[in-house]
C-alpha positions as CSV (number, residue, x, y, z in Angstrom):
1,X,-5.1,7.2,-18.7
2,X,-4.0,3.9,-17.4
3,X,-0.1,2.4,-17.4
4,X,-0.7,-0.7,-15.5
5,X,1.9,-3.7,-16.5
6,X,-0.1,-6.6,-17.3
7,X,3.0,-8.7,-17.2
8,X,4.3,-8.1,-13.9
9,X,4.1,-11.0,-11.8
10,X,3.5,-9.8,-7.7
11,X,4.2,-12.0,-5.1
12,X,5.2,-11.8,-1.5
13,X,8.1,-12.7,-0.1
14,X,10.2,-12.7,3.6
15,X,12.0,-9.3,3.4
16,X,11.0,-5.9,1.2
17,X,14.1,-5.1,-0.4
18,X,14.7,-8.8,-1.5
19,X,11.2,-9.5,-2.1
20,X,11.2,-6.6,-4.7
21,X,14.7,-7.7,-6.1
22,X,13.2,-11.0,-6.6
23,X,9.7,-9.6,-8.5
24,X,12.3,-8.0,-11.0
25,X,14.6,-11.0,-11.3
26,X,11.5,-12.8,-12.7
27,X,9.9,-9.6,-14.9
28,X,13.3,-9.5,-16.7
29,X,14.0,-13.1,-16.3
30,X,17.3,-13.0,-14.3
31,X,16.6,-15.8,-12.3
32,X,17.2,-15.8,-9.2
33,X,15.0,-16.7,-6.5
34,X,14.9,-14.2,-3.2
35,X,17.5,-16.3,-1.2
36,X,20.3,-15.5,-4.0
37,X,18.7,-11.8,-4.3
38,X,19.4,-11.7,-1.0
39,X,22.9,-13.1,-0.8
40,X,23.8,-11.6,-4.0
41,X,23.2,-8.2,-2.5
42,X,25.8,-9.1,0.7
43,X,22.4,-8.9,2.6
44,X,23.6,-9.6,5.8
45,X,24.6,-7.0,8.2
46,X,24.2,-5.5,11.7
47,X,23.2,-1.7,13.0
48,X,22.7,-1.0,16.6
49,X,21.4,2.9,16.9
50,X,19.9,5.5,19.4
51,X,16.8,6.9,19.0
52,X,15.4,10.1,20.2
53,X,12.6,8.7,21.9
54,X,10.9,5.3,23.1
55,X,12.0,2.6,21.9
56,X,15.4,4.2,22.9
57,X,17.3,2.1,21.0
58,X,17.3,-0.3,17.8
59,X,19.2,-2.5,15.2
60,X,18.9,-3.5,11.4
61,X,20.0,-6.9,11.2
62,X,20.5,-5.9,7.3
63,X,23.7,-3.1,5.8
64,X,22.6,-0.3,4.4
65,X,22.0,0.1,0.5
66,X,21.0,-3.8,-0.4
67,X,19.4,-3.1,-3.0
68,X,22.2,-0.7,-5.2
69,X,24.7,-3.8,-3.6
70,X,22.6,-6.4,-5.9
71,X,22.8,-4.6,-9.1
72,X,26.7,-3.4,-8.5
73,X,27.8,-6.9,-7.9
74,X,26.0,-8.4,-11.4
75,X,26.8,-5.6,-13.4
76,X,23.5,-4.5,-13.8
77,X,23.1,-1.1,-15.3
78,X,20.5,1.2,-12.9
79,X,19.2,4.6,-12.9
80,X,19.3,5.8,-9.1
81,X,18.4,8.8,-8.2
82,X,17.7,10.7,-4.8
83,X,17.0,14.3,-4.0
84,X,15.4,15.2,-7.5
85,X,12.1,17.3,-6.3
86,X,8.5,15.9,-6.5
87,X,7.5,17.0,-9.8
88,X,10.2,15.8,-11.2
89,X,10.6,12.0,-9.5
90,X,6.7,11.7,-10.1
91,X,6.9,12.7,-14.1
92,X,10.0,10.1,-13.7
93,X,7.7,7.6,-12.6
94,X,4.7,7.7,-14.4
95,X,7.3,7.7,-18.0
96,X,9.3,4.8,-16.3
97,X,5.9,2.7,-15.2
98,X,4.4,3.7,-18.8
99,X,7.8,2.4,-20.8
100,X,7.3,-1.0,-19.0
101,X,9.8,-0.5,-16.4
102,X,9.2,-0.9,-12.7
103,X,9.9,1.0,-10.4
104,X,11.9,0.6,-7.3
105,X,10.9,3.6,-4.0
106,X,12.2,4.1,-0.5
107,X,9.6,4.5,1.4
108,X,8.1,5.6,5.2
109,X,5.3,3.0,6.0
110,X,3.7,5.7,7.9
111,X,2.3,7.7,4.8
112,X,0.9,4.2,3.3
113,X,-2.5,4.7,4.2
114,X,-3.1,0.4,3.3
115,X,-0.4,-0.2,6.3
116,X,-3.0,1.3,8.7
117,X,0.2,2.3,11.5
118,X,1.2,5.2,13.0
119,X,4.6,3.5,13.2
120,X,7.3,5.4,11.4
121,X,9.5,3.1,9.7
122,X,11.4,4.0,6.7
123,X,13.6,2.9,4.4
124,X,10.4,0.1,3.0
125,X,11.0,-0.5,-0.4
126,X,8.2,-1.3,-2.6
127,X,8.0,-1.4,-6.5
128,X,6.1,1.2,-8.7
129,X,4.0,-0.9,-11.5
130,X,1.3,0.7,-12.4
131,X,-0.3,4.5,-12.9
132,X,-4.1,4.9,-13.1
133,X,-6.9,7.0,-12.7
134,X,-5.6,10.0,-14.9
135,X,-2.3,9.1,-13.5
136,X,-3.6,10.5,-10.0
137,X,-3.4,6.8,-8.6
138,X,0.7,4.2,-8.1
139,X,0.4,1.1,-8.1
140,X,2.6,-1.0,-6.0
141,X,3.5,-4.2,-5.5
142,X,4.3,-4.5,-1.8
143,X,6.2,-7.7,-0.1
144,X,3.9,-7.6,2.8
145,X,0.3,-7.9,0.7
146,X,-0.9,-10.6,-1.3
147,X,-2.5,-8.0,-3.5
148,X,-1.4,-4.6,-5.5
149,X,-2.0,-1.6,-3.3
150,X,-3.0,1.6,-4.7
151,X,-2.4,5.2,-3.5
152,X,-2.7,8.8,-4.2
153,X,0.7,10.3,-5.9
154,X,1.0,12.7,-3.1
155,X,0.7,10.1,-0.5
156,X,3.3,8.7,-1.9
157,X,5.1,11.8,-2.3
158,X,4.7,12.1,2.1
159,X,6.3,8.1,1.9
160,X,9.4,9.1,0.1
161,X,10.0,12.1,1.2
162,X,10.0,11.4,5.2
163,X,12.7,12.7,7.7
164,X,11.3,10.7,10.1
165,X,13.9,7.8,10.4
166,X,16.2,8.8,8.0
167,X,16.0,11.3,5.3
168,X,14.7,9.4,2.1
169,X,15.2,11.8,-0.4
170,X,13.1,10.7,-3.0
171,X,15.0,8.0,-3.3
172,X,14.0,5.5,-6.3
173,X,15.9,3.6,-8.9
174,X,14.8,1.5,-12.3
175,X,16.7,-0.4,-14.5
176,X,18.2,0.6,-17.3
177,X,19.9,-2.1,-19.0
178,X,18.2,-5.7,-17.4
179,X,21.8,-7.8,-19.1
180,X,23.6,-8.7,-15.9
181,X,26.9,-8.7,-17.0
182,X,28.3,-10.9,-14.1
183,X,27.0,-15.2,-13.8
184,X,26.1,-16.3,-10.5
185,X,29.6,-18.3,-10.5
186,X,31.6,-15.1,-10.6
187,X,29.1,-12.9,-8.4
188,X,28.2,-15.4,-5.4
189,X,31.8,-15.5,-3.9
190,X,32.1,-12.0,-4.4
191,X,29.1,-11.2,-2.4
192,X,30.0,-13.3,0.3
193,X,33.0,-11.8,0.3
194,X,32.0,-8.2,0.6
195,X,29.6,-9.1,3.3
196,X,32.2,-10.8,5.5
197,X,34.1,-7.3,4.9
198,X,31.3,-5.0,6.0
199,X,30.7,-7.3,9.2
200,X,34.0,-7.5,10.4
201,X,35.2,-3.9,9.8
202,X,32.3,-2.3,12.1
203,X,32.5,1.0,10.8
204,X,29.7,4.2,11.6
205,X,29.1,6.2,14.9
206,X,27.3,5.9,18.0
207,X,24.8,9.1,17.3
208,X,21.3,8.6,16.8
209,X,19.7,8.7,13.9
210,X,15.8,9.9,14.2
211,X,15.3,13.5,12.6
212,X,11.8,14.4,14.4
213,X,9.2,13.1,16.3
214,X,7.5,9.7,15.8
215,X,10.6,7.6,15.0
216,X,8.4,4.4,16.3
217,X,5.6,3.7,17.9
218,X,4.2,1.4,20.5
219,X,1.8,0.1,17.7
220,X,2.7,-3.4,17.1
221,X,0.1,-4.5,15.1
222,X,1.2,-2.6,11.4
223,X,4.7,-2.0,10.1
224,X,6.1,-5.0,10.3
225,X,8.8,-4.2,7.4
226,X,12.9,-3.5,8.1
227,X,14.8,-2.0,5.5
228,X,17.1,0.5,5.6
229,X,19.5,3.0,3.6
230,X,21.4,5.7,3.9
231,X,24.7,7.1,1.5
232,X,27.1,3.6,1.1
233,X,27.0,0.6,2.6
234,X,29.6,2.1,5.1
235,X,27.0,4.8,6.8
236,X,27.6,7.3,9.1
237,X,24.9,6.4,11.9
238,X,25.0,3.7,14.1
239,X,28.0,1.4,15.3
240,X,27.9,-1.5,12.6
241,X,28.9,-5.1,11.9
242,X,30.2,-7.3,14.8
243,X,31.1,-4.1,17.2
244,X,27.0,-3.5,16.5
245,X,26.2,-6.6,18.0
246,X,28.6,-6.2,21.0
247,X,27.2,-2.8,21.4
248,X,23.6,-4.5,21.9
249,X,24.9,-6.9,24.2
250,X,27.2,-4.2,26.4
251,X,23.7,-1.6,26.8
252,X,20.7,-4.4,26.9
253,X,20.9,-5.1,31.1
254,X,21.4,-1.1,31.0
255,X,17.6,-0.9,29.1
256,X,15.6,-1.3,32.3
257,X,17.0,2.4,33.1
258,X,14.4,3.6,30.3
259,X,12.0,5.5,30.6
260,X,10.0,2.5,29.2
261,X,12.2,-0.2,28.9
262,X,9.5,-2.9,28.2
263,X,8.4,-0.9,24.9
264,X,12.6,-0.8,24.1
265,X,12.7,-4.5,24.5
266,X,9.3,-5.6,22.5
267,X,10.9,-3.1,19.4
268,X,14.5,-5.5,20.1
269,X,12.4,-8.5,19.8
270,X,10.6,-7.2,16.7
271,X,13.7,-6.3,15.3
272,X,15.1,-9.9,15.3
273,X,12.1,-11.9,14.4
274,X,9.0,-9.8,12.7
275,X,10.0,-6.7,10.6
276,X,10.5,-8.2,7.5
277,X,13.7,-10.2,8.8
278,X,12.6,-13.7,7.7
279,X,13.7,-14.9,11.0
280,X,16.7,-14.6,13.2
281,X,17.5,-11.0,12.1
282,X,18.2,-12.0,9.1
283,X,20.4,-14.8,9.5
284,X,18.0,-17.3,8.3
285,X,17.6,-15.5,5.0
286,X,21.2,-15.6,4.5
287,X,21.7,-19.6,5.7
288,X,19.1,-20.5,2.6
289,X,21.3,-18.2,0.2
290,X,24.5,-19.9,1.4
291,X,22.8,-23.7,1.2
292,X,21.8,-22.6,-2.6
293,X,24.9,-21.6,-3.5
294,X,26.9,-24.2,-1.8
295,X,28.0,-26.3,-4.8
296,X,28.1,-23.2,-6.4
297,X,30.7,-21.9,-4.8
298,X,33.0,-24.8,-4.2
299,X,35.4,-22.6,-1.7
300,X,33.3,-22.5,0.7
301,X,33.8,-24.1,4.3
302,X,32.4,-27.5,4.8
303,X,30.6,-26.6,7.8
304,X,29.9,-22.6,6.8
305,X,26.1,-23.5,5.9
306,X,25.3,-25.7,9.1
307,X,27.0,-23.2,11.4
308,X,24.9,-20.1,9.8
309,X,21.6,-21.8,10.6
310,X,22.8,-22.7,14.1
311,X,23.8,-18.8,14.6
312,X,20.1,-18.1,12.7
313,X,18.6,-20.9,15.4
314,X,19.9,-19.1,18.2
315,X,19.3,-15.3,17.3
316,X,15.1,-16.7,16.7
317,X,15.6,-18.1,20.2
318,X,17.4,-14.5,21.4
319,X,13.7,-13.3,19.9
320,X,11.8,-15.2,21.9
321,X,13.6,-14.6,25.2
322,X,13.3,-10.5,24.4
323,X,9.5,-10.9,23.9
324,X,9.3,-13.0,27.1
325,X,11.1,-10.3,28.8
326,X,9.1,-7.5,27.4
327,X,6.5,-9.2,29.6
328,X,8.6,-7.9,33.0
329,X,7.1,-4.8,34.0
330,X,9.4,-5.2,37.4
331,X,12.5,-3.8,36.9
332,X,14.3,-6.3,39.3
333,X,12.8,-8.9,37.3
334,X,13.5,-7.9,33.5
335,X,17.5,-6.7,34.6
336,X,18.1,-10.5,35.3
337,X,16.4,-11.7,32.1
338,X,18.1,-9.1,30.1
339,X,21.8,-10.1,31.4
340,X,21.3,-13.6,30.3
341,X,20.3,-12.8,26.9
342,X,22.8,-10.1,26.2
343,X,25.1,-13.0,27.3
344,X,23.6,-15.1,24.1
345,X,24.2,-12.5,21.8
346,X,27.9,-12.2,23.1
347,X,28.4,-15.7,22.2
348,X,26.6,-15.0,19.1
349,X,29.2,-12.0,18.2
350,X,32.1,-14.5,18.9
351,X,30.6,-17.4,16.3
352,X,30.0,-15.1,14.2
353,X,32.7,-13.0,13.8
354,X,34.7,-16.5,13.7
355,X,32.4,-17.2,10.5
356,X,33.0,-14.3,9.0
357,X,37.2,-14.9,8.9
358,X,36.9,-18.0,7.8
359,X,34.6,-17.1,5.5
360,X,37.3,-14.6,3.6
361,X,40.2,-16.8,4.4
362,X,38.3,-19.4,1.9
363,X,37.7,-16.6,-0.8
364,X,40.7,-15.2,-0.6
């Protein structure tokens, strides 16, 4: 049996979960172009987290639960589900794919064999559009690959069902009425709203969050995806939002303590510019949603859109100067470089928490 849909359209794109929000804005004709997926989802956000082992430490320059965000602030009617056992979320699947519905997983890059990584990294979304081979074989359409991969349902059974960064679940999600029920006028200040919130009120803990071994590897080459979700937008790991940042900046000179600090600061670096971010943790992404929407949303500041891509400008140059310093192996010769840096991102906490209040004193 085969359940492939003819009519979906893949493409690539700069970041999984908006990449995928974007592939089913133009199967049901929404719209919207992965900037204003992204935006519309109050993508912008900031986790800084422990990890069991080397790296040590990291940060999602993205809030938890994107995706459920997007479809909550246009009134778009979903199915999630997470928890449901295998047989269950694969009959699920296979029905959904079958119906002519997509199919949105949460996924650990680890147990997709076409990633070639043994780099744990987990939430990756990816989209479920097709079943073949007897129903044995997903299809799925994957931001990071110009073509439609294929695996084995029970290797993508190990992908959704990993503990290995955070517990996924099973997570998944489709559709179930494609009628937004909000216009881009009434959802775009809302979203910018709501992600101003989440920044500035730095909720979470200081715990980490890896459940066993393997969190991440040294491996640089493969896994070059960041998403992540846990139970709301508000989650329970981490220290987010501005205090996340400040957090970074407070521990970085205190990284050359590690055990291997250079591997620590490489991940950091990664973590700004290459796992799916589309540059500057993120903050380029949201600089191209804010310049789309700016007559849009006629409230907003003046200068809101130049001073995002300044902060996005800087945080690709904060990059830079973490990969340079990954290059130290001398201790007395990374602490130095490390200081100055976490001295950037200060400065960087300051403009952007400044953003962020005049952002809902405009929307208010």
């Amino acid at each position: 049996m085969e359940a492939t849909m003819n009519d979906y359209r893949h493409r690539t794109g700069r970041h999984c979960g908006s990449t995928a929000l974007r592939n089913l804005a133009l199967y049901y004709d929404w719209g919207y172009d992965e900037e204003t997926c992204f935006g519309l989802a109050a993508g912008l956000g900031f986790t800084y987290f422990e990890l069991p082992e080397s790296p040590h430490r990291g940060f999602f320059g993205r809030p938890p639960r994107l995706e459920e965000t997007f479809f909550e602030t246009l009134g778009i009617a979903v199915d999630s589900r997470e928890g449901d056992d295998w047989r269950t979320v694969r009959d699920r699947i296979r029905a959904r794919v079958a119906g002519g519905d997509p199919v949105l997983v949460f996924t650990d890059i680890y147990h997709l064999d076409y990633f070639q990584t043994d780099t744990h990294f987990a939430p990756h979304s990816v989209l479920c559009v097709g079943v073949e081979d007897d129903e044995e074989t997903v299809v799925l359409s994957d931001s990071e690959f110009d073509a439609l991969q294929r695996v084995p349902f029970d290797r993508l059974h190990d992908a959704m069902s990993s503990n290995s960064v955070l517990p996924l679940r099973n997570r998944h999600l489709v559709v179930a009425d494609p009628g937004p029920d909000r216009s881009l006028e009434a959802a775009a200040p809302e979203a910018i709203a709501e992600m101003a919130r989440g920044m500035l009120a730095s909720s979470g803990s200081d715990g980490p969050i890896g459940r066993d071994s393997g969190t991440a590897s040294s491996s640089e080459s493969a896994g070059e995806s960041e998403c992540v979700g846990t139970s709301d937008r508000k989650s329970e790991f981490g220290t987010q939002g501005i205090a996340g940042i400040r957090r970074f900046a407070d521990e970085l000179p205190t990284w050359v303590d590690f055990e291997d600090p250079q591997w620590s600061v490489r991940f950091a670096y990664q973590n700004v510019e290459r796992r799916g971010t589309g540059g500057g943790a993120f903050r380029q992404l949201y600089a191209d949603f804010l310049e789309t929407v700016d007559d849009t949303v006629p409230e907003l500041p003046d200068d809101a859109v130049s001073r995002m891509n300044a902060i996005a400008t800087d945080w690709t140059a904060v990059g830079r100067s973490l990969e340079e310093a990954s290059e130290r192996s001398d201790p007395d010769r990374l602490r130095p470089a490390l200081t100055d840096t976490a001295e950037t991102i200060h400065d960087l906490a300051d403009r952007e928490e400044r953003l962020y209040e005049d952002l809902l004193a405009a929307l208010a």
